[in-house]
Backbone bond lengths (Angstrom), bond angles and torsions (degrees), N, CA, C in turn:
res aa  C-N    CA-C-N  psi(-1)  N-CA   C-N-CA  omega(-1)  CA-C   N-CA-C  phi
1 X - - - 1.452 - - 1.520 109.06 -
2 X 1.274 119.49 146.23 1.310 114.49 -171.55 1.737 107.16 -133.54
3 X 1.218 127.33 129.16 1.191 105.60 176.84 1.778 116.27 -87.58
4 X 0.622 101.60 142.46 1.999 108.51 -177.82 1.491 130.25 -115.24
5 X 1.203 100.61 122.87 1.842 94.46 -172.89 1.210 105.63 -112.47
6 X 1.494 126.48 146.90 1.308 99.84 -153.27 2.161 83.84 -120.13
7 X 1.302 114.33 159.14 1.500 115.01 -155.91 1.481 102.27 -113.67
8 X 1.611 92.78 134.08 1.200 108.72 171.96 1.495 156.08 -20.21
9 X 1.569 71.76 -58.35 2.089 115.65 -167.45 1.287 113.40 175.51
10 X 1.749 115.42 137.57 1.035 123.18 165.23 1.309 122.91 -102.32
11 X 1.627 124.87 131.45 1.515 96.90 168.39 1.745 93.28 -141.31
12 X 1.810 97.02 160.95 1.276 88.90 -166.47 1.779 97.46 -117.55
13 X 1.279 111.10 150.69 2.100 99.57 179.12 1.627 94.43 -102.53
14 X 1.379 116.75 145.23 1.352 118.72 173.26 1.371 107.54 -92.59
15 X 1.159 124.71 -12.41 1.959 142.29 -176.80 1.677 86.09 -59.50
16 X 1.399 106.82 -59.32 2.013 109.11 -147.94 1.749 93.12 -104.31
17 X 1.024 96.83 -22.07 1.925 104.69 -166.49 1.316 95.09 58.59
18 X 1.196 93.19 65.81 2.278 94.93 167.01 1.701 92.58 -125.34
19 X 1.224 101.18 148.35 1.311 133.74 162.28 1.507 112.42 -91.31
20 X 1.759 113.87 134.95 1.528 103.71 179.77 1.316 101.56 -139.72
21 X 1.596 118.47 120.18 1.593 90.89 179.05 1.744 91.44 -137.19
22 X 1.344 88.32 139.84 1.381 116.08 175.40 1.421 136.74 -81.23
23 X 1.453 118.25 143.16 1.006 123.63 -163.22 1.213 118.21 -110.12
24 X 1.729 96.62 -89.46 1.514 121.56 -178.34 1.439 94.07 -128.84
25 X 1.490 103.09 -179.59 1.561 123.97 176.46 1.348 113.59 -77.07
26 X 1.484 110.44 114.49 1.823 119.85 -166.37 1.381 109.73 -86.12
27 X 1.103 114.43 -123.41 2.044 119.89 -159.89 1.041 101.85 94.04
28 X 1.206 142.47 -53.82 1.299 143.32 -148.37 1.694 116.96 -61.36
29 X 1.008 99.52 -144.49 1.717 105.19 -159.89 1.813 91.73 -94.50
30 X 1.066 126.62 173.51 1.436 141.80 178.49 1.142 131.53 -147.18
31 X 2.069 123.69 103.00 1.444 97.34 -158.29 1.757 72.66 -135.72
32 X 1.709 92.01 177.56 1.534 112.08 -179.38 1.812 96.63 -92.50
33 X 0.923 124.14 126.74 1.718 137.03 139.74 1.359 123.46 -84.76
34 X 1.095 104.34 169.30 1.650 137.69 169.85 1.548 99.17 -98.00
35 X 1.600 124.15 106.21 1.151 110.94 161.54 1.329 135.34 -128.73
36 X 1.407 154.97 -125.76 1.357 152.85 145.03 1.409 116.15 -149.59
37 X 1.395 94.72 119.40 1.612 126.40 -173.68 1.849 93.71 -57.28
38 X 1.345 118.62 119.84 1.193 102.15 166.38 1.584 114.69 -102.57
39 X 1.473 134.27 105.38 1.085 135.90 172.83 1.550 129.05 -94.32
40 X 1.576 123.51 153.44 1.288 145.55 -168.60 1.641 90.15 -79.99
41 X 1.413 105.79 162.97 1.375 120.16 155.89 1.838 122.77 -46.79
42 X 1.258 109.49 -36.31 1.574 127.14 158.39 1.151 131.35 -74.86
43 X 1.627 125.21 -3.97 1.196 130.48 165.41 1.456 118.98 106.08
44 X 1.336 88.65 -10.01 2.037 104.40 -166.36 1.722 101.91 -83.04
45 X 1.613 90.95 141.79 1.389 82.92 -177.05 1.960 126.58 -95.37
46 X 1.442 90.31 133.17 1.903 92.19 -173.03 1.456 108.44 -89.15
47 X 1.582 124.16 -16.97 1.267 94.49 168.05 1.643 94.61 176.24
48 X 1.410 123.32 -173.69 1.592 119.52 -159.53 1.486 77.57 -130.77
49 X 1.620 127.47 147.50 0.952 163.11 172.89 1.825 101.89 -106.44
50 X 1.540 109.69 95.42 1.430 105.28 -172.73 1.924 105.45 -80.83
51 X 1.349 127.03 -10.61 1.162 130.77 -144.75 1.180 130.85 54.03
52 X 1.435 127.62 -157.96 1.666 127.92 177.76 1.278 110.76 116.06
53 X 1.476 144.52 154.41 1.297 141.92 -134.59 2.191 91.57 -110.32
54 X 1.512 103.36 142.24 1.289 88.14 -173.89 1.966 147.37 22.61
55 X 1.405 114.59 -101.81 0.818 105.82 174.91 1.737 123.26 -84.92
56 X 1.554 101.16 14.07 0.953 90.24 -177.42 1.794 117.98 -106.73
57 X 1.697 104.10 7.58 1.383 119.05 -175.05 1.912 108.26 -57.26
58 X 0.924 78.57 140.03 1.775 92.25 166.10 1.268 125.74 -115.97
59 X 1.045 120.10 134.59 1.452 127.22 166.66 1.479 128.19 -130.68
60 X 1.264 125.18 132.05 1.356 127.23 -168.62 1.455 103.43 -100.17
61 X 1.122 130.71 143.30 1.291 135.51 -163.17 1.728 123.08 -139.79
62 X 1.366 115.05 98.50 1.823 113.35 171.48 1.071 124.59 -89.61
63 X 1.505 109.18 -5.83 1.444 113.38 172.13 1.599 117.06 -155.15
64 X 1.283 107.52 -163.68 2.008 89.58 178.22 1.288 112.03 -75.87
65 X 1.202 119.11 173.52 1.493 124.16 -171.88 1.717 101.03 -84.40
66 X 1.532 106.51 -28.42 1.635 111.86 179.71 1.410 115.62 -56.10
67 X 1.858 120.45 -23.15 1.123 117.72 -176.49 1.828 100.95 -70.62
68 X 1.097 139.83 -24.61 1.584 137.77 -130.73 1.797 92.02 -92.25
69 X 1.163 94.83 121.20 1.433 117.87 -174.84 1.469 108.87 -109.18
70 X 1.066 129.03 -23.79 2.014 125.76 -171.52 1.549 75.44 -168.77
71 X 1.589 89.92 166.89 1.480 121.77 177.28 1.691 83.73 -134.92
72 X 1.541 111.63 168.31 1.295 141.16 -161.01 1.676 100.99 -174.57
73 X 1.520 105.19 96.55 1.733 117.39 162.73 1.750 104.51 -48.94
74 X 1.081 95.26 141.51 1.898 115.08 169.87 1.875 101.81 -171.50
75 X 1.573 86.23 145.60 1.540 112.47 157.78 1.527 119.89 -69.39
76 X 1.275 112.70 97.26 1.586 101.02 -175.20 1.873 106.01 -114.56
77 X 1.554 118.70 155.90 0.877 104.42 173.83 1.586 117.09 -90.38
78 X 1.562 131.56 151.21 1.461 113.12 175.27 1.819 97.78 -130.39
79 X 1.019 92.87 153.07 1.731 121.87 -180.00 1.365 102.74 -97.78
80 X 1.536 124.32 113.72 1.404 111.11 178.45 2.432 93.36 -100.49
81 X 1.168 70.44 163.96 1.715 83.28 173.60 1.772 114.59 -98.64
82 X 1.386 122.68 157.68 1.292 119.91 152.83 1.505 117.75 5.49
83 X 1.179 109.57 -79.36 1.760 116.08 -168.76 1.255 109.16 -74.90
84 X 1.252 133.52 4.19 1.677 136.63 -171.31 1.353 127.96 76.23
85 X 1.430 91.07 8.76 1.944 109.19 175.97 1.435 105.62 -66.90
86 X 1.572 106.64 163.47 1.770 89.57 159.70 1.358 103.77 -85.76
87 X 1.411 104.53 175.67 1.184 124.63 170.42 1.277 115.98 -141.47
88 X 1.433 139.59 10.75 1.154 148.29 -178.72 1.187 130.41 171.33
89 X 1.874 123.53 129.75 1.380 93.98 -164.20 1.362 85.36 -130.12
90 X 1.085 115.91 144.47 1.869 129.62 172.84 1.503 116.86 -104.68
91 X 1.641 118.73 118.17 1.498 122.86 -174.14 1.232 112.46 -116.70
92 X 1.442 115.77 84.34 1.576 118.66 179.22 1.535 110.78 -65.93
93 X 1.410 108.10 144.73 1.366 115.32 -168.59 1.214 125.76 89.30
94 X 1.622 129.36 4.47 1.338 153.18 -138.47 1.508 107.92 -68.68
95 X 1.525 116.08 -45.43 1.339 116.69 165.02 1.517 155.20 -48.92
96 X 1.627 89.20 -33.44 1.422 122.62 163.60 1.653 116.68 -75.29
97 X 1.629 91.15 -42.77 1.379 85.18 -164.97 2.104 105.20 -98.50
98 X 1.211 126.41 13.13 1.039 127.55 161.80 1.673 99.73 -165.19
99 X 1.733 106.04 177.32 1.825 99.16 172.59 1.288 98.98 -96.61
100 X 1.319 103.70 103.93 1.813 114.75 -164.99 1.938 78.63 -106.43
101 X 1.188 134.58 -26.03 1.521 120.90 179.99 1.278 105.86 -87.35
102 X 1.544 124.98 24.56 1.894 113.07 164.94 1.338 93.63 -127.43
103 X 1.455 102.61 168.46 1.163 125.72 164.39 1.783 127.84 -45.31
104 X 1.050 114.35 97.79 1.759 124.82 -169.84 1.671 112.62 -68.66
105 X 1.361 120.06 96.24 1.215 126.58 164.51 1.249 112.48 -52.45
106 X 1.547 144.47 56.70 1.348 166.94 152.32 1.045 118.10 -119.68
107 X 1.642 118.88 -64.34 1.236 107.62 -171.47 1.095 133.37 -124.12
């Protein structure tokens, strides 16, 4: 079982080449993970695989899970909110590692 949050908005900065995609309303605490890039047949990314043991896995989601064609490991940063949800996940290197500088058929 996986729990899934499904994201706001993506936007990507070409200054830092970070990826930011939004969730919920953050404040919260901020740590680095181990996660998995979930990518389309086109490279675009549908959603971040936060990990966590059974029911406690997370997944962030920009599109359906039916699109996810490859996964791609990365260090991403996440923003949890109030309740310990995420609320934001940051993908440095975003360009390389998906076409985070085009237009995202997700969101």
């Amino acid at each position: 079982m996986l729990r899934d949050f499904p994201a706001r908005a993506l936007h990507y900065d070409p200054q830092t080449d970070e990826a930011r995609v939004e969730i919920g309303d953050g404040g919260g605490e901020t740590r680095t993970v181990a996660a998995l890039l979930l990518l389309d047949a086109k490279g675009f990314l549908v959603g971040v695989d936060l990990g966590g043991e059974e029911l406690e896995r997370a997944v962030v989601l920009l599109g359906p899970f039916e699109s996810v064609d490859r996964t791609v490991p990365a260090q991403v940063s996440v923003t949890y909110g109030g309740s310990g949800e995420p609320a934001e996940v940051r993908v440095s290197g975003a360009k390389k590692a998906t076409r985070a500088g085009e237009a995202s058929p997700y969101v």
